[in-house]
N, CA, C and O of each residue as an XYZ file, in Angstrom:
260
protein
N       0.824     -1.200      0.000
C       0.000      0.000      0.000
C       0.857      1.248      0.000
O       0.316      2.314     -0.293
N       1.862      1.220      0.236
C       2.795      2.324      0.932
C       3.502      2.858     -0.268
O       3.885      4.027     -0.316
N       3.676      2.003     -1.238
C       4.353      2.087     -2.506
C       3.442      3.083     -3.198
O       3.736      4.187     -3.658
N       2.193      2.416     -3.172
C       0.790      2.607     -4.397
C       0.449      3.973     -4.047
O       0.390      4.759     -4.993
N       0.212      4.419     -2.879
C      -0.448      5.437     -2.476
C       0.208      6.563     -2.993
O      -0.645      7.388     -3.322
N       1.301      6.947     -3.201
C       2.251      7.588     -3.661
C       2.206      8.961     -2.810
O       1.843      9.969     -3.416
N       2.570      9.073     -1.370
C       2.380     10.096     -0.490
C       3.092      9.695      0.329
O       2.784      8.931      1.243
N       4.225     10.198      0.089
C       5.147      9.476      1.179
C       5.300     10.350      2.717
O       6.274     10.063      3.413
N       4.474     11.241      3.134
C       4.502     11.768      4.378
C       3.451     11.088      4.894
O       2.613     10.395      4.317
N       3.655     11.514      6.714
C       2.882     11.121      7.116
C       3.705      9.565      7.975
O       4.707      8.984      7.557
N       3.037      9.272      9.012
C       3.145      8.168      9.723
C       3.650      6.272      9.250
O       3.103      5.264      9.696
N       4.821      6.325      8.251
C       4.849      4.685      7.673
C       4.307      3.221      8.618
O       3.758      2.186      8.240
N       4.804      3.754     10.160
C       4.482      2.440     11.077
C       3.328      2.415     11.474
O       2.885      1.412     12.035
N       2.458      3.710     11.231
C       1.509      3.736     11.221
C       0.576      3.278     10.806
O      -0.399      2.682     11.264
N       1.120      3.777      9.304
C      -0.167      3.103      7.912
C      -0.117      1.584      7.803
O      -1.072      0.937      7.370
N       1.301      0.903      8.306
C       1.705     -0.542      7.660
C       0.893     -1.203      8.976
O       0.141     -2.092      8.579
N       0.828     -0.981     10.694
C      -0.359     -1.388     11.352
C      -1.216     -1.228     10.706
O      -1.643     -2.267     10.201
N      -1.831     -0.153     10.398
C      -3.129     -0.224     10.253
C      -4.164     -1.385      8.981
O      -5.109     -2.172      9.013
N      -2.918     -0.627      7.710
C      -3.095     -2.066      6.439
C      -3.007     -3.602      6.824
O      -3.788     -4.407      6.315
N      -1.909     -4.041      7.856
C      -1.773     -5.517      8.501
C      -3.383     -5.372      8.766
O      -4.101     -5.564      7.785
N      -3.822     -5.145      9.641
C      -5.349     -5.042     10.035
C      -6.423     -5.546      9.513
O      -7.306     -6.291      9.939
N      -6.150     -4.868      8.219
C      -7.340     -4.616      7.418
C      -7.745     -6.285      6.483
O      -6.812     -6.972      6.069
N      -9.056     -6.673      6.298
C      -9.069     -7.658      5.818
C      -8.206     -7.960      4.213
O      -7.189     -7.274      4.113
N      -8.385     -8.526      3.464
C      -8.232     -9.034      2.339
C      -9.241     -8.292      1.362
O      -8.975     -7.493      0.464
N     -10.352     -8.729      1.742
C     -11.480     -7.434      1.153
C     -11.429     -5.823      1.074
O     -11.688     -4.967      0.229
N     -10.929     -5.867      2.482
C     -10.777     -4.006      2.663
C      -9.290     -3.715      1.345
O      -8.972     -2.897      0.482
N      -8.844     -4.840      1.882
C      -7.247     -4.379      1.370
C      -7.756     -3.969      0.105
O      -7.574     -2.761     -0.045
N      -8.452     -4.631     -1.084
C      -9.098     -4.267     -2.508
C      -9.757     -3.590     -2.410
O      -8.902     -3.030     -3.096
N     -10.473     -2.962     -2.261
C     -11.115     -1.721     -2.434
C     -10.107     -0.472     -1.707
O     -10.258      0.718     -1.981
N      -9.375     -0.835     -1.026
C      -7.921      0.406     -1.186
C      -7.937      0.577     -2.131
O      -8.396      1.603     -2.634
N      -7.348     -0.535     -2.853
C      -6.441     -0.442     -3.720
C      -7.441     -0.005     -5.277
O      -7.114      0.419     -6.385
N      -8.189     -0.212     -4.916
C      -9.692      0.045     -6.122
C      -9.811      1.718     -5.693
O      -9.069      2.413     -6.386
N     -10.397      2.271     -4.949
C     -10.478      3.121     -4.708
C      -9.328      4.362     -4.315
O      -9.575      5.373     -3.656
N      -7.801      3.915     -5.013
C      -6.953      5.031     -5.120
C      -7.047      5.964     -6.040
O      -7.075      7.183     -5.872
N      -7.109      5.188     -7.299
C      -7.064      5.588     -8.903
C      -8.630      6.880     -8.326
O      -8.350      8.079     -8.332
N      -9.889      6.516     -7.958
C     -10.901      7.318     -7.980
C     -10.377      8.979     -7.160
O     -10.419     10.159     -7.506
N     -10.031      8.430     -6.270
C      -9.448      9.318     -4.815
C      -8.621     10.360     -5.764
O      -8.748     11.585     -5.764
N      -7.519      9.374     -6.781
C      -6.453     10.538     -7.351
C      -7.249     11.532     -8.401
O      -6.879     12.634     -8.804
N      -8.406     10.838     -8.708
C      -9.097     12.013    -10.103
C     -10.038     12.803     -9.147
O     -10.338     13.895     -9.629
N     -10.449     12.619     -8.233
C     -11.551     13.797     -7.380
C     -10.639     14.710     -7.062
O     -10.920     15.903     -7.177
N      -8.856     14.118     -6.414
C      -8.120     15.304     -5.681
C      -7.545     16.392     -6.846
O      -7.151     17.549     -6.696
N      -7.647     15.608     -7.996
C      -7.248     16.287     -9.223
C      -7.802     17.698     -9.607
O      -7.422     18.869     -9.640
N      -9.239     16.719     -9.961
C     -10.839     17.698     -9.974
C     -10.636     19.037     -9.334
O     -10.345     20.107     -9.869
N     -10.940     18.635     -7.564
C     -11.102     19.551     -6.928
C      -9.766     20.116     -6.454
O      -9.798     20.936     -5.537
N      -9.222     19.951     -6.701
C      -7.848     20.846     -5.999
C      -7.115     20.325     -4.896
O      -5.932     20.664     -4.915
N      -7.345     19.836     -4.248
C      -7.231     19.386     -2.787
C      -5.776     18.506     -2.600
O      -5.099     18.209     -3.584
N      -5.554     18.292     -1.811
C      -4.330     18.024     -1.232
C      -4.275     16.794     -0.752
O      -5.159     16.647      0.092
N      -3.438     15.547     -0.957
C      -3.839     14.241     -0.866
C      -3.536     13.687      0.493
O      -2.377     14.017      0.742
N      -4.021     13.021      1.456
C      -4.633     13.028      2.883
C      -2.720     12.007      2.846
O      -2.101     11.564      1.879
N      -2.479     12.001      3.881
C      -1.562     11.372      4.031
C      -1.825      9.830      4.209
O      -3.020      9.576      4.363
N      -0.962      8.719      4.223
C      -1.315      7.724      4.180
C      -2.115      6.796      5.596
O      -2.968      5.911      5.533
N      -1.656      7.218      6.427
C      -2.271      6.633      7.307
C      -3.644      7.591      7.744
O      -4.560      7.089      8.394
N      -3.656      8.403      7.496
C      -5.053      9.396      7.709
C      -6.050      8.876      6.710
O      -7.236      8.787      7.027
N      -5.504      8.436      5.195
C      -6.622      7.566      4.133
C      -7.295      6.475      4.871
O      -8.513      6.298      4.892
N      -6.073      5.493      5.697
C      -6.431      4.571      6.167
C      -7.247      4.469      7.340
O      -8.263      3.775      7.341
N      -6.670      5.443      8.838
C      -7.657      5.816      9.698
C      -8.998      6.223      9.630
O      -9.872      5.847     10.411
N      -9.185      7.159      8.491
C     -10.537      7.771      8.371
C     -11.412      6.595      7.204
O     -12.630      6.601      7.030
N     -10.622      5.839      6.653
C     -11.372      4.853      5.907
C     -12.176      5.454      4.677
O     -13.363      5.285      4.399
N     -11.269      6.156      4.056
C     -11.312      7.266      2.813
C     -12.040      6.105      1.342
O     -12.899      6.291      0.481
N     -11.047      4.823      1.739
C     -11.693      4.149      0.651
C     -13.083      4.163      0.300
O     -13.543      4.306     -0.833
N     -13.829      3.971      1.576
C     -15.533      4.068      1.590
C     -16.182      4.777      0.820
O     -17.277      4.513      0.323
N     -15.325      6.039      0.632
C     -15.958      7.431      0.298
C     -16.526      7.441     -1.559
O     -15.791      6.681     -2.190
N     -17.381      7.967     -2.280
C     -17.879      7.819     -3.004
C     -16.881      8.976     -4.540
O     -17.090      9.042     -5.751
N     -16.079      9.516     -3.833
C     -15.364     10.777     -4.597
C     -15.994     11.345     -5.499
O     -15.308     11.448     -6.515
N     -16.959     11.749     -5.586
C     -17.950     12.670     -6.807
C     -17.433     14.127     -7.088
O     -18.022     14.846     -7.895
């Protein structure tokens, strides 16, 4: 995940707990839901959440419109 996300600030021992964690399922829809995440932050301007803050707040969920 740490590679993919391409945001290298932010907490590493952090994000790599938190990803260990995460099921097999969750883990894919990360990874499904980066590519969306990178065209909304595009869109709107915005500034890309650091990696373990994607993961804490569970950003994948999010619908990016």
């Amino acid at each position: 995940f740490w590679g993919s996300y391409d945001n290298k600030n932010g907490k590493k021992a952090r994000a790599e707990a938190m990803w260990n964690k995460l099921s097999d399922v969750d883990k894919i829809k990360v990874f499904a839901a980066i590519p969306r995440y990178n065209r909304y932050l595009k869109i709107k301007g915005y500034e890309k959440a650091y990696a373990d803050t994607f993961l804490n707040n569970q950003m994948w969920l999010n619908s990016f419109k």
